[in-house]
ChimeraX commands (.cxc) that place a marker at each C-alpha (Angstrom):
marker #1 position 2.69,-17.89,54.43 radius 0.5
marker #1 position 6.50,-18.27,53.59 radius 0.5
marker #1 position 8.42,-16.68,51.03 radius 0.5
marker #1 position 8.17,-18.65,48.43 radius 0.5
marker #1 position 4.52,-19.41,48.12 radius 0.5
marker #1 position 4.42,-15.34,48.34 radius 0.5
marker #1 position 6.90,-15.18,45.27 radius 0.5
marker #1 position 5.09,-18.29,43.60 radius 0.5
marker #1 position 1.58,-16.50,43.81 radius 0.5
marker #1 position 3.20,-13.59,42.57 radius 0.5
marker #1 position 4.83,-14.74,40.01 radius 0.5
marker #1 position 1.26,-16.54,38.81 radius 0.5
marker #1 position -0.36,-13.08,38.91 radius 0.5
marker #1 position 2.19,-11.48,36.52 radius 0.5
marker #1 position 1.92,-14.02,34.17 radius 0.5
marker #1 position -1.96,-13.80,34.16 radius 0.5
marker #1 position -1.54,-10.32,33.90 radius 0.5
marker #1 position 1.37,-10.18,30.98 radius 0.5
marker #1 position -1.19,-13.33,29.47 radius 0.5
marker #1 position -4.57,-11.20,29.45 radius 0.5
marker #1 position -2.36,-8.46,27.77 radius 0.5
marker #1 position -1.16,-10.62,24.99 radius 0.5
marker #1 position -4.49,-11.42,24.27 radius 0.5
marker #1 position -5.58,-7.89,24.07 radius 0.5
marker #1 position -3.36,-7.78,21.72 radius 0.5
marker #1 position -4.35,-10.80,19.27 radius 0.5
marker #1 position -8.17,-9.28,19.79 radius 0.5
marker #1 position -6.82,-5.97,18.69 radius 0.5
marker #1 position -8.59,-4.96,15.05 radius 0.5
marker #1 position -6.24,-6.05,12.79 radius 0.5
marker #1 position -7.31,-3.41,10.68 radius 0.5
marker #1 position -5.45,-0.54,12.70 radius 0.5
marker #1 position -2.34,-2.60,11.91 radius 0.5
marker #1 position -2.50,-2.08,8.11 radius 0.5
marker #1 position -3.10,1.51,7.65 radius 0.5
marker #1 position -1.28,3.54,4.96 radius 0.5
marker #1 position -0.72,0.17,2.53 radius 0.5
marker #1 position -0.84,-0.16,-1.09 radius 0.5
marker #1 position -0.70,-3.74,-3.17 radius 0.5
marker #1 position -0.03,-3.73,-6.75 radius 0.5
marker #1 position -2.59,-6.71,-8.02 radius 0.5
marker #1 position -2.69,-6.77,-11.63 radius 0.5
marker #1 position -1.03,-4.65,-15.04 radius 0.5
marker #1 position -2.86,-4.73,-18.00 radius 0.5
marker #1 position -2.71,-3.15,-21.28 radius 0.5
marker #1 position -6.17,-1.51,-22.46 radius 0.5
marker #1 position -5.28,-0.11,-26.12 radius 0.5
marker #1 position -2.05,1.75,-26.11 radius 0.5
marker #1 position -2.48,2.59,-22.13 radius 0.5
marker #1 position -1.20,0.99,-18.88 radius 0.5
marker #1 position -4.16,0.10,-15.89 radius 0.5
marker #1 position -3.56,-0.99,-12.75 radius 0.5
marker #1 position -5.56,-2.43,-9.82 radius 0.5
marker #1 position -4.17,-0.90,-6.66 radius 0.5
marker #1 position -5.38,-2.41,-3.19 radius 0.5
marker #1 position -5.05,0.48,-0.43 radius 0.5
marker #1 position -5.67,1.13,3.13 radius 0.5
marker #1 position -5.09,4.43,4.77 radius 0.5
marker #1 position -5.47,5.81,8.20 radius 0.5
marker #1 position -9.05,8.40,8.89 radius 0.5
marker #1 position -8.25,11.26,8.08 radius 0.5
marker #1 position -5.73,11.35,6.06 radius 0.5
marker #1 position -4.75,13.71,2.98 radius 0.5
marker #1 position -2.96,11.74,0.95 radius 0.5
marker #1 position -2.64,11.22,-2.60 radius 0.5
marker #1 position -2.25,8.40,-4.30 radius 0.5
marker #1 position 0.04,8.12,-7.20 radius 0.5
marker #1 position 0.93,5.04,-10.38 radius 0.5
marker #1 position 4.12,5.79,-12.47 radius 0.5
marker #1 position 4.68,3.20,-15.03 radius 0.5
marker #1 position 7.92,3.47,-17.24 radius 0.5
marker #1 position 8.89,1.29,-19.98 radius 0.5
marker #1 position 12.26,1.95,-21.65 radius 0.5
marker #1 position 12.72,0.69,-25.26 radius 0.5
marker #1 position 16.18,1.60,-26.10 radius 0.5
marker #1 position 19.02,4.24,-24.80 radius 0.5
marker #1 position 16.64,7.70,-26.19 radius 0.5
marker #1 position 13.25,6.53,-25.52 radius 0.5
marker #1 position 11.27,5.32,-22.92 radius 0.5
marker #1 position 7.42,5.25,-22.96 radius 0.5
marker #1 position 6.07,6.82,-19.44 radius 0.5
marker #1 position 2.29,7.46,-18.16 radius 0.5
marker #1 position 0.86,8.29,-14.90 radius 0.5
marker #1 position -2.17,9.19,-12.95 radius 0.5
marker #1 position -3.34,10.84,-9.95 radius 0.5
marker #1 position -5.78,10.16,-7.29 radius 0.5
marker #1 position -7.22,13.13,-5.03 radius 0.5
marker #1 position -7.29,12.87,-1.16 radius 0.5
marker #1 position -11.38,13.18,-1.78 radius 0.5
marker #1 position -11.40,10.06,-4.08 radius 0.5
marker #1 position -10.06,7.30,-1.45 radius 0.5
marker #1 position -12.07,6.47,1.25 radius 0.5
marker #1 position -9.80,6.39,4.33 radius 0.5
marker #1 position -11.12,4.31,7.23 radius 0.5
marker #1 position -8.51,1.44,7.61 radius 0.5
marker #1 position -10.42,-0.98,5.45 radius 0.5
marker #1 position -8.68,-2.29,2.17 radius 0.5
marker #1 position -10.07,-1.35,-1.14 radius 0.5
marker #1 position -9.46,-1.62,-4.44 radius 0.5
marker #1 position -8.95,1.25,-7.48 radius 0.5
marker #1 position -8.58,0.05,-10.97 radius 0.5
marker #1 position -6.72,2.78,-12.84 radius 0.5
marker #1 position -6.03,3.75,-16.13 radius 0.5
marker #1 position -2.82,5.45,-16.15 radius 0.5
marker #1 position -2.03,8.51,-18.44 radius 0.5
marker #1 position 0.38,8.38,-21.43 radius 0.5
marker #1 position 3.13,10.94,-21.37 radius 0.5
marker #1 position 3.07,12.83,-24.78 radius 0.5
marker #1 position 4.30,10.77,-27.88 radius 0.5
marker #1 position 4.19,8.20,-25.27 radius 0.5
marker #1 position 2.53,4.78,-26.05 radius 0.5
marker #1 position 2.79,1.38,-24.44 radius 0.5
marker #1 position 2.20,-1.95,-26.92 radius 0.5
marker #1 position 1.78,-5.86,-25.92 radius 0.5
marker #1 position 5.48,-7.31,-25.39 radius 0.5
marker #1 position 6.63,-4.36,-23.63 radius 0.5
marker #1 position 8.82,-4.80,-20.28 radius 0.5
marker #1 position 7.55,-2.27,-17.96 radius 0.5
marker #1 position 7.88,-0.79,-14.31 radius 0.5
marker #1 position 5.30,0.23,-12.56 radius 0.5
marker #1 position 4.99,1.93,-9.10 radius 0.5
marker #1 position 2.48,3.17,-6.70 radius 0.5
marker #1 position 2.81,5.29,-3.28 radius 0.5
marker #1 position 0.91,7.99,-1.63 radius 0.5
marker #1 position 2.28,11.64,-1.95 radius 0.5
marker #1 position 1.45,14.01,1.36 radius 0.5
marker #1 position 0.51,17.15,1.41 radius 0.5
marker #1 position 4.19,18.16,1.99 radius 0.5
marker #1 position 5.18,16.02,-0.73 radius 0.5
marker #1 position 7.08,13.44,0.63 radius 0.5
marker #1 position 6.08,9.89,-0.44 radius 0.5
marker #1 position 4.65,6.85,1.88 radius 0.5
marker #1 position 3.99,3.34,1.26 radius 0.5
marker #1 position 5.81,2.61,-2.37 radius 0.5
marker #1 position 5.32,-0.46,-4.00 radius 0.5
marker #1 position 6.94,-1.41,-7.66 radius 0.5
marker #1 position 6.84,-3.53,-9.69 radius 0.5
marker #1 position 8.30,-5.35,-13.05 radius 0.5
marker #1 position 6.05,-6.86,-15.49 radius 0.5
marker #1 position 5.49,-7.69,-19.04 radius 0.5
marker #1 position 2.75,-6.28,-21.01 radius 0.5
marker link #1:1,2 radius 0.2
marker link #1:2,3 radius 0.2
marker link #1:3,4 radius 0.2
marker link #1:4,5 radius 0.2
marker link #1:5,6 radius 0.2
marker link #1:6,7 radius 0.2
marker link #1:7,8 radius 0.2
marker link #1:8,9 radius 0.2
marker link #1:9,10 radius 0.2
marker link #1:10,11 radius 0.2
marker link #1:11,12 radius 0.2
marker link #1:12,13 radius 0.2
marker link #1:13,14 radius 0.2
marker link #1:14,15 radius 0.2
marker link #1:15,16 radius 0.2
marker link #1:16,17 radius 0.2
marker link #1:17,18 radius 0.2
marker link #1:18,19 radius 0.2
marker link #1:19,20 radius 0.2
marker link #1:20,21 radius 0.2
marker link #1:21,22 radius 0.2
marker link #1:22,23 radius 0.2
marker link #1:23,24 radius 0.2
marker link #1:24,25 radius 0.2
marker link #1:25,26 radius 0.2
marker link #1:26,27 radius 0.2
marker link #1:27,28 radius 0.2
marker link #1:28,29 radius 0.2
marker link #1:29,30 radius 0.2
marker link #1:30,31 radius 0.2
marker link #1:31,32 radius 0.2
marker link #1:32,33 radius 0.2
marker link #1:33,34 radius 0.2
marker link #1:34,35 radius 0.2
marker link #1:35,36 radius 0.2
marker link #1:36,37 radius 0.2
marker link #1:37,38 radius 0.2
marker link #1:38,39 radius 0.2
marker link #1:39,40 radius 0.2
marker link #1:40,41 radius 0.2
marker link #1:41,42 radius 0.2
marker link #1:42,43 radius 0.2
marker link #1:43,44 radius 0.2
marker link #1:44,45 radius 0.2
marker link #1:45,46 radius 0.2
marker link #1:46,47 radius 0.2
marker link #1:47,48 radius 0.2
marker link #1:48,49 radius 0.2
marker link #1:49,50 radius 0.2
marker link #1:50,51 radius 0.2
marker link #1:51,52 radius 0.2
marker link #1:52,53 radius 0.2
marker link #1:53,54 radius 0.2
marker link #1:54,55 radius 0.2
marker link #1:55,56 radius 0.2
marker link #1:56,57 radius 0.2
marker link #1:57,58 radius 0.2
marker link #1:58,59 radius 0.2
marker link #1:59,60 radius 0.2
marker link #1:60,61 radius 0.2
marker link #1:61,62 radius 0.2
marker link #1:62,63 radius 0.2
marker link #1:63,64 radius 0.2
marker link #1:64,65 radius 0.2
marker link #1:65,66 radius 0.2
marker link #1:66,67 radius 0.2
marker link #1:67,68 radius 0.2
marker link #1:68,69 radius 0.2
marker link #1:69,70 radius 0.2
marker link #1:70,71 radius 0.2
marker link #1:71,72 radius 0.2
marker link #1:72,73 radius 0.2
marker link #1:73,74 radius 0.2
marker link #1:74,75 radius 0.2
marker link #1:75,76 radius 0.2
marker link #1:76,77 radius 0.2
marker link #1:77,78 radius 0.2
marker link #1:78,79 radius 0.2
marker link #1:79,80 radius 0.2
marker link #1:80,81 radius 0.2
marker link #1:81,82 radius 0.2
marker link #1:82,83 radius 0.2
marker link #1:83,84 radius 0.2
marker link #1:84,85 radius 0.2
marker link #1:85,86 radius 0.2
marker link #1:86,87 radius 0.2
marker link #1:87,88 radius 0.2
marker link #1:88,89 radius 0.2
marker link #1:89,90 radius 0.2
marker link #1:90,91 radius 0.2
marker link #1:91,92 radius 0.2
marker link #1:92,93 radius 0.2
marker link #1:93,94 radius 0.2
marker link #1:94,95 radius 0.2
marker link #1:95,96 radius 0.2
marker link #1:96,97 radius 0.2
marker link #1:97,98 radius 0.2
marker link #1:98,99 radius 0.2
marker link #1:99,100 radius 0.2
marker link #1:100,101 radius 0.2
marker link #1:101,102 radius 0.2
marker link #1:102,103 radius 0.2
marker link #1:103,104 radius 0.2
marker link #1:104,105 radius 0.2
marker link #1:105,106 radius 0.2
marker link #1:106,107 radius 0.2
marker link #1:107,108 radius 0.2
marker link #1:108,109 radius 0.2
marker link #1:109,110 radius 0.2
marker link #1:110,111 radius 0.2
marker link #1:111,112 radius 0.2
marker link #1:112,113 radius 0.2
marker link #1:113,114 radius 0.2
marker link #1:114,115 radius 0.2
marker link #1:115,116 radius 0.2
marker link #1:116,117 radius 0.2
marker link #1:117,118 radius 0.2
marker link #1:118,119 radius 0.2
marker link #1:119,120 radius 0.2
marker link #1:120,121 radius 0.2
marker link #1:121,122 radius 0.2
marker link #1:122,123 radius 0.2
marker link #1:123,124 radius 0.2
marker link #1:124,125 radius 0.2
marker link #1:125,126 radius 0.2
marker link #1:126,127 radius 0.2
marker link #1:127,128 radius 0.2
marker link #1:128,129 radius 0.2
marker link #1:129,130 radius 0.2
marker link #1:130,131 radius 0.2
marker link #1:131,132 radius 0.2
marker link #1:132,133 radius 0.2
marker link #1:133,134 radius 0.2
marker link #1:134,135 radius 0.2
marker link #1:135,136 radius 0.2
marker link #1:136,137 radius 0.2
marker link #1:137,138 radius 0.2
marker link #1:138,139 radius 0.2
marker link #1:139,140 radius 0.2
marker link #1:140,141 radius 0.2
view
């Protein structure tokens, strides 16, 4: 054999073998690629209080908490705020995406009313307290 059908044959083999890995990689679960994500799908007003349908994924084991803020400011002095909460024991971690429909909290002598312009934002809050995966928002009640 000469040279170059040793280099040719070699050169084949390293592309089969860089091609078999790319396709390991397209086969991969895309699930273990969206860990730790959070979608804001819908704000709605229910009475004088803010929901929210969150869509989530988040790695096994995990101990994260998941948090909504919504803010609505009405003039320089006041601003209408709410929030809620959602314990590491209430998501279900396990890299599939779900969906929460919340009902956020008012802040007291808070209240939120059709026409308002509000922010609203969602992340996960770690045990340390640092914050992962925020996602915000503007909308119009």
């Amino acid at each position: 054999m000469n040279a170059s059908r040793v280099r040719r044959r070699l050169a084949g083999a390293t592309a089969a073998t860089l091609m078999a890995g790319v396709g390991a990689l397209a086969a991969a679960s895309p699930a273990a690629a969206k860990a730790n994500l959070l979608a804001i799908d819908k704000v709605s007003l229910a009475g004088e209080n803010v929901q929210v349908d969150v869509t989530y994924s988040c790695d096994p084991g995990e101990s994260y908490q998941l948090v909504a803020n919504a803010l609505a400011q009405r003039d320089t002095h006041f601003r209408s705020r709410a929030a809620t909460l959602v314990k590491p024991a209430e998501l279900t971690c396990d890299y599939n995406s779900r969906t929460l429909h919340l009902t956020l909290k008012n802040e007291l002598s808070s209240h939120f009313a059709k026409g308002d312009q509000i922010k609203v934002k969602v992340f996960y809050l770690d045990p340390d307290g640092f914050d992962y995966a925020n996602e915000e928002t503007a909308t119009v009640l």
